[in-house]
Structures are given as C-alpha cells and as structure tokens.
C-alpha positions in Angstrom: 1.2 -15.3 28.0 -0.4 -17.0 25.1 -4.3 -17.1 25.1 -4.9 -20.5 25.2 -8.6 -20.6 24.8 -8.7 -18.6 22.3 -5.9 -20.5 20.1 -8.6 -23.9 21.1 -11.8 -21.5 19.6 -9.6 -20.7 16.3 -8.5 -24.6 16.0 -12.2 -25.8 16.4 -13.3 -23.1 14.1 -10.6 -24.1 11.6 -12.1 -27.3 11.8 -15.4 -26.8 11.2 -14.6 -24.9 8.1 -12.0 -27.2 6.8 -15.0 -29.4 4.4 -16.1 -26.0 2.9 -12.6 -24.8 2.2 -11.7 -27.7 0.6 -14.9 -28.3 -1.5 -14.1 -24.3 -2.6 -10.9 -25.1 -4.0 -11.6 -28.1 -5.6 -14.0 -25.6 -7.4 -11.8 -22.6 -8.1 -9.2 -25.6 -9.4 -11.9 -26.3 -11.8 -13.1 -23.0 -13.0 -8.7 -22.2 -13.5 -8.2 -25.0 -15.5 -11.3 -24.3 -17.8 -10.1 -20.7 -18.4 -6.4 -21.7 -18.8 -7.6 -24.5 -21.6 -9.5 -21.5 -23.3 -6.5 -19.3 -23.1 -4.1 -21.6 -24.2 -6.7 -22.2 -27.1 -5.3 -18.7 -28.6 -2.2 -19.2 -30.6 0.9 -17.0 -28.4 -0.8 -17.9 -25.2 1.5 -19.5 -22.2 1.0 -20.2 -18.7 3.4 -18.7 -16.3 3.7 -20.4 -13.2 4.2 -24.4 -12.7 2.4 -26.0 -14.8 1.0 -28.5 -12.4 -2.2 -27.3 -10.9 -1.0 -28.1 -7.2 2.2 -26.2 -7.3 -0.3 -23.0 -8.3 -3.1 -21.2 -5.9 -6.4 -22.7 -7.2 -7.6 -19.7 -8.2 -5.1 -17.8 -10.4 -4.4 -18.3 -13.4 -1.3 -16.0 -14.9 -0.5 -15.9 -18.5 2.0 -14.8 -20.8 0.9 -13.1 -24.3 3.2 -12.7 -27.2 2.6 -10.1 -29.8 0.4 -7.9 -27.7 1.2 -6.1 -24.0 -2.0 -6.8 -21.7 -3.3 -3.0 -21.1 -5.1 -3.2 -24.1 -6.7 -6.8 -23.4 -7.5 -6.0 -20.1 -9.8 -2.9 -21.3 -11.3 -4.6 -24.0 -12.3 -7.6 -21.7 -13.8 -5.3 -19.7 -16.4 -3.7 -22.5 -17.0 -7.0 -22.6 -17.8 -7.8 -19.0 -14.7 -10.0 -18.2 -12.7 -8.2 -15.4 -9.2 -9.8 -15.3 -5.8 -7.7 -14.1 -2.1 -7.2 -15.6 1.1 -7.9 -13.8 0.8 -9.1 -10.1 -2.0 -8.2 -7.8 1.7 -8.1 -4.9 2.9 -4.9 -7.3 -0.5 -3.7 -8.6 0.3 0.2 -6.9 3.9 0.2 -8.5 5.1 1.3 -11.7 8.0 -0.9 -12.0 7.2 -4.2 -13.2 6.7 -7.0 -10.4 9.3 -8.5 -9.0 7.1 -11.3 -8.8 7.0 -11.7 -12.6 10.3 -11.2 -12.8 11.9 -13.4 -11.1 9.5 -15.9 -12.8 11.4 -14.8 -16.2 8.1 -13.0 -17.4 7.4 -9.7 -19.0 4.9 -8.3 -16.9 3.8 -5.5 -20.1 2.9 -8.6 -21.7 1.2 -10.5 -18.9 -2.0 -10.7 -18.0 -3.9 -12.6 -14.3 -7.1 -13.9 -13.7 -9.1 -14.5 -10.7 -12.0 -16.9 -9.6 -13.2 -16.4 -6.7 -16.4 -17.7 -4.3 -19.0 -16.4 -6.6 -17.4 -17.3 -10.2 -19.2 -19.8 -11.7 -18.9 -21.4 -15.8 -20.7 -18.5 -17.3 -18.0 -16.5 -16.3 -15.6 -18.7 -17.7 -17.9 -19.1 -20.9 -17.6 -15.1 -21.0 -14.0 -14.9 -21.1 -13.6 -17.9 -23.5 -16.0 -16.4 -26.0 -13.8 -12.4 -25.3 -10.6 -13.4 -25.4 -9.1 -15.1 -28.9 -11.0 -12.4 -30.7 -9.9 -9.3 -28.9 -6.2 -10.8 -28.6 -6.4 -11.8 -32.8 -7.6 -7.8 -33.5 -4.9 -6.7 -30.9 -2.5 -7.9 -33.1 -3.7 -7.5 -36.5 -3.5 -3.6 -35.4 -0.3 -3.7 -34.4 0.7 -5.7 -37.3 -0.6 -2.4 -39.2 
C-alpha cells in the first residue's frame, strides 16, 4: 500500500523548493558557459557533449584536449587551486576508460570534467581561466620536446 501522505509531503516539499532549484541552475548554466568560453579560448580545446546548453546538466562542463592526456592538467590545476576531474565521475573507480566517453566518441586519457556546484561563484571561474591556457601551452611544449 503506497503511503499517500507521505507522496502529498514530498510533492508540497517539491514545490516549495522548485523557485530555488531553478534560480540554482540558471546559475550553474552561467558559471558552465563562462568556463567553457575560457576553455575553448585555448587552441585544441573541444566541448564534448551537445553543444546546446539544454541538452547538457547545467553544471558540467566535459572537454576534449588534443596534444596533451588530462592527468597532467588535472594536477597542475590543482597546485594552482582549481580542482577539476578526468574521465567520468560514472567510471571514476575503474581503470578502463568510461563507457560514458566512449560511446560519446571521446578519448577519455585526453578528457578532462568540470564541476560547479552550489558554492562556485566567478572567482572560481576567473581561477581556472587564468590556470588553464598556460599549463595546457607548457604541457605541450614538453611533450613536443
């Protein structure tokens, strides 16, 4: 027997939380599409993932690198205070590389993912965007070596 008061509590609740929710996306969408526009800044950068902002999650962004595989980013974002992840957060205990990625045609050694979440505001957008070009531009000057 379903609990029907308690199904009435979560739909009341759902609506009272609805206005935040949607004010929270529309600023995750916001703080995504500044980071993408700085990534895609970098010469070699790609999005993966539809390319219109409502067929992604609001506050993902998942790019594709050429010339450099994302372990090494990801560190050296993180000396410099930017936390960001490689591959998919649905494989992120597996050594084989997502299926996510690929059956999005993706090479998850050369992808990296970022995340905004509730308490990401521009600074931390500003952070990356000042990180990122120059650590991806000495990535591959090494490996051009």
């Amino acid at each position: 027997m379903e609990n029907v008061a308690a199904i009435v509590g979560f739909g009341a609740a759902c609506e009272q939380v609805a206005p935040c929710i949607d004010s929270e996306i529309g600023a995750q969408q916001a703080l995504s599409a500044s980071l993408l526009m700085a990534a895609l800044d970098v010469a070699g950068v790609h999005l993966l993932g539809d390319p219109d902002p409502a067929g992604r999650l609001p506050h993902i962004v998942c790019l594709g690198i050429d010339g450099v595989e994302a372990e090494p980013i990801l560190l050296a974002l993180d000396q410099k205070g930017v936390a960001v992840h490689s591959g998919s957060s649905c494989s992120s205990e597996m050594l084989e590389p997502s299926p996510v990625l690929r059956a999005m045609g993706a090479d998850a050694d050369h992808s990296l993912r970022i995340s905004v979440g509730w308490n990401s505001d521009d600074t931390d957008v500003t952070q990356f965007a000042g990180a990122f070009p120059g650590i991806v531009e000495r990535l591959r000057a090494l490996r051009a070596r």
